[in-house]
N, C-alpha and C positions, 0 to 999 in steps of 0.2 A: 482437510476434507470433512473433519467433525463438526465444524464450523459451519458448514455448507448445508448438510446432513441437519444437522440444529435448525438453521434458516428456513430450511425446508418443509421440518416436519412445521413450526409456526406457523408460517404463513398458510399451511395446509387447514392447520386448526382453526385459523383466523378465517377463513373462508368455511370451513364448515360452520364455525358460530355466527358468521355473520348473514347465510346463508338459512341456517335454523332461527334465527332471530334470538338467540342468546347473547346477543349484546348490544346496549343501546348505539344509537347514534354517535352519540357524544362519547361515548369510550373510544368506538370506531375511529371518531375523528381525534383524539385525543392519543393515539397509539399512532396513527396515520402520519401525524405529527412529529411526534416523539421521532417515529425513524425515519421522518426527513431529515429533520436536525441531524439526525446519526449519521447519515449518509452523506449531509454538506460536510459534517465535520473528517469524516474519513477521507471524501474526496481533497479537504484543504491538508490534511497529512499528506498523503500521495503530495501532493503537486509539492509541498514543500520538501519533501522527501528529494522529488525527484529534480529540482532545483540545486537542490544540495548536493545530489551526485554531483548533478551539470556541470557545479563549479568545481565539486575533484576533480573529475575526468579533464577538464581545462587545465587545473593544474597538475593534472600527472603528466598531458601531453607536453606541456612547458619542460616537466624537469625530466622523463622517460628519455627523450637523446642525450642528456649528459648522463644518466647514470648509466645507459649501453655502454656510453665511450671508455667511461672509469671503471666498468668490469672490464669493457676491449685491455684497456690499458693495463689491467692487474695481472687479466694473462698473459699477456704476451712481457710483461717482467718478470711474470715467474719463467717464462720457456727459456727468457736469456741466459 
């Protein structure tokens, strides 16, 4: 949430300076930039992030019913 809170109050200042005209164009656009970049690069985290669960969750559901079976099976040799 501090992370958010941070974002927040910036862009707040970035709009009051750019609104007062304390800051050129070219910073503007130069900042503008900078957290596109930021934000493709976060979004290609995320997707690879979540790629990567993709392929655990595929593999847990592969091996999730045998390792049910082999707990089933542990209990019921010990009740023997």
């Amino acid at each position: 949430m501090a992370d958010i809170d941070s974002s927040i109050k910036q862009l707040n200042d970035l709009k009051h300076d750019v609104k007062e005209k304390l800051i050129s164009d070219e910073e503007f656009a130069l900042y503008f930039k900078n957290e596109c970049k930021s934000a493709n690069t976060v979004c290609f985290k995320i997707s690879h992030n979540i790629a990567s669960v993709n392929r655990q969750m595929k593999n847990f559901d592969t091996v999730h019913p045998y390792l049910l079976k082999l707990i089933n099976d542990h209990k019921l040799g010990k009740k023997k």
